[in-house]
C-alpha positions in Angstrom: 30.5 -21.2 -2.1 27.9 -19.9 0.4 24.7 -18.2 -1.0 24.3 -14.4 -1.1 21.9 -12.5 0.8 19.1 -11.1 -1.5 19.2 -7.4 -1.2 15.9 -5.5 -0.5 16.1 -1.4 -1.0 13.4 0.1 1.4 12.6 3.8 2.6 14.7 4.9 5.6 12.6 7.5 6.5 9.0 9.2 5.3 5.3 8.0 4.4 6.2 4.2 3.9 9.1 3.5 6.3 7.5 2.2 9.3 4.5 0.2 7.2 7.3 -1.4 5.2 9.5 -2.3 8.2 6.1 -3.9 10.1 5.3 -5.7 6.8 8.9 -7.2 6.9 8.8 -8.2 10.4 5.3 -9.4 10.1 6.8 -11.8 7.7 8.7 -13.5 10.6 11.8 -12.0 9.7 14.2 -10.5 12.4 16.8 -7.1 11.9 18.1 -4.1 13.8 16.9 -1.1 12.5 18.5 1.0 15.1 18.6 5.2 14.2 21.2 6.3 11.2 21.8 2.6 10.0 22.0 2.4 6.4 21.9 -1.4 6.2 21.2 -4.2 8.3 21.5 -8.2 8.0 18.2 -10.2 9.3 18.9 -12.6 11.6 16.5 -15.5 10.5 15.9 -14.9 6.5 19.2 -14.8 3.9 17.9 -10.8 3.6 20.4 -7.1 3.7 18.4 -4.6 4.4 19.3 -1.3 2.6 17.6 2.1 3.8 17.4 4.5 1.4 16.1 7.5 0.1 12.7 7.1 -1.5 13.4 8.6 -4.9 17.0 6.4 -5.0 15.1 3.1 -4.7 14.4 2.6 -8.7 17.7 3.4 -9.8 19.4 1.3 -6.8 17.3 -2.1 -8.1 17.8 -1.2 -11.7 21.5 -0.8 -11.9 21.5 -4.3 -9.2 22.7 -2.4 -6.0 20.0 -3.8 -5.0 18.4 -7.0 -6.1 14.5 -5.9 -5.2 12.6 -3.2 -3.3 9.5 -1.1 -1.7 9.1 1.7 -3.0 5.9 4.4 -3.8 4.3 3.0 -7.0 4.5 7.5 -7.7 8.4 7.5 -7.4 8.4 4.3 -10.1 6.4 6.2 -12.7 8.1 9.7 -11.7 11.8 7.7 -12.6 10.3 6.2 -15.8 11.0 3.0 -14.1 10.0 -0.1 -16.0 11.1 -2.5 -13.2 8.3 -5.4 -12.5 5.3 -4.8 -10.2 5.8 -8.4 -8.2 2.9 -7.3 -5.6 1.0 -4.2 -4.2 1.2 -4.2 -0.5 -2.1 -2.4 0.2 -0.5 0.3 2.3 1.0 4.0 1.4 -2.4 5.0 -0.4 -2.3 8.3 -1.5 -3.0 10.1 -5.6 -0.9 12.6 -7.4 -3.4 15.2 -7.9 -3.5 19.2 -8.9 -4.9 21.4 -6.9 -5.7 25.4 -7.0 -6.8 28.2 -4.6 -10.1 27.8 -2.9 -12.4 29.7 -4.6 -10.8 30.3 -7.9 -12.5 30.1 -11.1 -11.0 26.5 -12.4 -13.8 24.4 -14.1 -11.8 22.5 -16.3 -8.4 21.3 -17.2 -7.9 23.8 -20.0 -8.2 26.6 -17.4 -4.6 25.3 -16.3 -3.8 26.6 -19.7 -0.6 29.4 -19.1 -0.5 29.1 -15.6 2.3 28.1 -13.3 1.9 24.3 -11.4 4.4 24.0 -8.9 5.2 20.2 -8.5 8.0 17.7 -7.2 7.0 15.5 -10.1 7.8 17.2 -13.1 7.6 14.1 -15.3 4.3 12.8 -14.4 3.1 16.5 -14.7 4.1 16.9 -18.0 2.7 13.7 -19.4 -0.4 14.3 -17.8 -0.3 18.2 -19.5 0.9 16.9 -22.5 -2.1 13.9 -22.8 -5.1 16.8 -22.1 -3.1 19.2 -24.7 -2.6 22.2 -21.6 0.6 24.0 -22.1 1.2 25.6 -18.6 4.7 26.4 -16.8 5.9 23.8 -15.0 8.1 24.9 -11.5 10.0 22.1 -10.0 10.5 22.0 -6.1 11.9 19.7 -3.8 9.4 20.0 -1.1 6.3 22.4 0.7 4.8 22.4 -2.7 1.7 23.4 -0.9 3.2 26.7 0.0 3.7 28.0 -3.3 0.4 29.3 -4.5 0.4 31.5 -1.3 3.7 32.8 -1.9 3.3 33.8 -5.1 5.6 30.8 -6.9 2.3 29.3 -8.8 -1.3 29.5 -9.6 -1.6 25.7 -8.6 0.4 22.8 -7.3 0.7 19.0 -8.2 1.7 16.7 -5.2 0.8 13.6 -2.9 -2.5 13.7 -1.4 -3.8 11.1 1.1 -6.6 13.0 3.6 -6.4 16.2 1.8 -5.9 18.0 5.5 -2.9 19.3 4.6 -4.6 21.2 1.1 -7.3 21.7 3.4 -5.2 23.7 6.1 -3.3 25.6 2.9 -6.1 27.3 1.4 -5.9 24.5 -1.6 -9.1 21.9 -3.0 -8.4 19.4 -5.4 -9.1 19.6 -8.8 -7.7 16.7 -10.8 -6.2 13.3 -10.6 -3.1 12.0 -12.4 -2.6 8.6 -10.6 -3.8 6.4 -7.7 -0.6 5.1 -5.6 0.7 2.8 -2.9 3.6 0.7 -1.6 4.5 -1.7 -4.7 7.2 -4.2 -4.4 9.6 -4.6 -7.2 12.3 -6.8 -8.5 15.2 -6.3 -11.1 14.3 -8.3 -14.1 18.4 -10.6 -13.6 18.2 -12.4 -10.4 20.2 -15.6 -10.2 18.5 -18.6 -9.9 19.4 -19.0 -6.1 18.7 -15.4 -5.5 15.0 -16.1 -7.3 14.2 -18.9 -4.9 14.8 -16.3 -1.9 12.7 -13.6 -3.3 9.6 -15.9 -4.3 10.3 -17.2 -0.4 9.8 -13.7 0.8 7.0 -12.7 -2.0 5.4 -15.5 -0.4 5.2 -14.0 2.9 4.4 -10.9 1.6 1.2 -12.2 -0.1 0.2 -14.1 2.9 0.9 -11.0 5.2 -1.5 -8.8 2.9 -3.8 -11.8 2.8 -4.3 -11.7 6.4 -4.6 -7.8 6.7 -7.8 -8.0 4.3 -9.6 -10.5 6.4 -11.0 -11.7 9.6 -11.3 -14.8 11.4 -14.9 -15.5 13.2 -16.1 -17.9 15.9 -19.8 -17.9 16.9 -22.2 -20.4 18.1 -25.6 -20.8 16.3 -28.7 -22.7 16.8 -28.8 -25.8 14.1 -32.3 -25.0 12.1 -30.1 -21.5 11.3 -26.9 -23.4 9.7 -27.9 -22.7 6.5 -28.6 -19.1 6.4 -25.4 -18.2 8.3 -23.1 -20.8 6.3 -24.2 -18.4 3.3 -22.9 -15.2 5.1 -19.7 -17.1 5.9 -19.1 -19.4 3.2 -15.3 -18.9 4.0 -12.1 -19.9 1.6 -13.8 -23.1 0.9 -16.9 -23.7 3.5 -16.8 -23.0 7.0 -15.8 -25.3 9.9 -19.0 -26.6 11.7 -18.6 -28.5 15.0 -21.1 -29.6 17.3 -21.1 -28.0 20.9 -22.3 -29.8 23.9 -25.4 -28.2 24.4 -27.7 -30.0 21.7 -29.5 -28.7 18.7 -26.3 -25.9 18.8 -23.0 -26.0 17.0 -19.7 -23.7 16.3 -19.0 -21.9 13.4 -15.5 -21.3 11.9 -14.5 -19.0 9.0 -12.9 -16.2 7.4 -14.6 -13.0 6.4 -12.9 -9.7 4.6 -12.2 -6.9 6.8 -13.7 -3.9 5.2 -17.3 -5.5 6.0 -17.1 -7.6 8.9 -19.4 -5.2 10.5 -22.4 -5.6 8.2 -22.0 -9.6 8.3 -21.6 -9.6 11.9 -25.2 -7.6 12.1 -26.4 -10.2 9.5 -25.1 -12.9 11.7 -26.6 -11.4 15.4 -29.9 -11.3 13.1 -29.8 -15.0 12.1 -29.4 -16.2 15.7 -25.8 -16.1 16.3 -24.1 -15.7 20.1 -20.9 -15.4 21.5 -19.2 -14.0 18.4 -15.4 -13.1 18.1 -13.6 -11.7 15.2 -9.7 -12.3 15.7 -7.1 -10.4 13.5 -5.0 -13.4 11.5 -1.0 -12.9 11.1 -0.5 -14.8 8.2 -2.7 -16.3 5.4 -2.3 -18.8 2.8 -4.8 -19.9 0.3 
């Protein structure tokens, strides 16, 4: 009997779509994702792709339509999902906040009390009411939920926020925060053992994928009596890779640094004595 593709659920369209189809072919693995298809069969990894609707995902893994999937770590907790977290893919960020009218008299949470909060996330919304004991009127709406103060639907909204331009540009300013979010891969809980050993596979690239995204690979060539110092701003997964270079009393300097500060080190570096430094973006990464 051959082995069955594992099925992965991912957003057709929207905020994660094009992230989550990079991620997939940043793992090596090859599909057609041409415009309307609902599924597609990679050509080099045992993988169906299914594109879905966002808020479908949870219910598609947890009845086993689908066997794992990406999905907004907000849509999980809005379906009550209870479906494993198997990794958090760094991308998607955004919060679930409330936010009112610039320039209205909110100070605290219990100002909220009686008024009408406009949301796509009624569940979230209510638990979040509930915990800080606010009874307000909750108006579910599928979409433009920043519109509705303006209209006259709400006193305040609860949605997605990632920059804030979009409050911003609405007339809205943030007032509280119900959850931090981003792209969460999940699994159902029943995977056959030959179906397992294909997820883990592509978990595997996944993590290595991410790994790579939060760090950098460096090259620079340093005078000898400075080893020391700059071996301590690189010490790298385990120590870095020192080789000598022709020119004596000078040698090369391999590592890895993490992204988010390879600017300050590189400063620290130029200050130490380091030349001809290059910082090189890595595809994949295993520890």
């Amino acid at each position: 009997m051959s082995k069955r593709n594992l099925k992965i659920a991912i957003q057709k369209s929207g905020r994660l779509s094009e992230s989550t189809i990079h991620l997939l072919r940043k793992c090596d693995i090859g599909f057609d994702n041409g415009h309307g298809k609902l599924k597609s069969l990679a050509f080099n990894f045992p993988l169906e792709i299914l594109f879905l609707r966002d808020d479908d995902i949870p219910q598609y893994v947890a009845d086993g339509v689908a066997d794992c999937g990406i999905v907004g770590e907000n849509v999980l907790a809005e379906a009550g999902s209870t479906l494993n977290i198997v990794e958090r893919l760094g991308y998607g960020r955004c919060r679930l906040s409330i936010a009112v009218p610039r320039g209205s008299s909110y100070r605290e949470i219990g100002d909220l009390n009686d008024k009408r909060i406009a949301t796509s996330y009624p569940f979230l919304l209510e638990r979040f009411l509930n915990e800080k004991k606010v009874r307000a009127e909750i108006h579910t709406i599928g979409g433009s939920v920043e519109i509705a103060p303006g209209v006259g639907l709400s006193d305040a909204i609860c949605d997605l926020v990632s920059s804030g331009s979009t409050l911003f540009t609405n007339g809205l300013e943030e007032v509280e925060t119900i959850m931090n979010s981003e792209a969460v891969l999940v699994v159902r809980p029943d995977l056959s053992a030959d179906l397992t050993e294909t997820f883990e596979s592509l978990s595997f690239r996944m993590k290595a994928v991410n790994e790579a995204r939060r760090n950098k690979y460096i090259l620079l060539n340093a005078p000898n009596d400075s080893l020391e110092e700059i071996e301590r701003l690189i010490p790298g997964m385990k120590s870095p890779t020192v080789l000598p270079l022709a020119e004596k009393g000078w040698s090369s300097i391999h590592s890895v640094i993490a992204s988010e500060d390879h600017w300050l080190v590189v400063e620290k570096l130029k200050s130490a004595g380091a030349e001809g430094i290059l910082v090189i973006s890595i595809d994949q990464m295993i520890r």
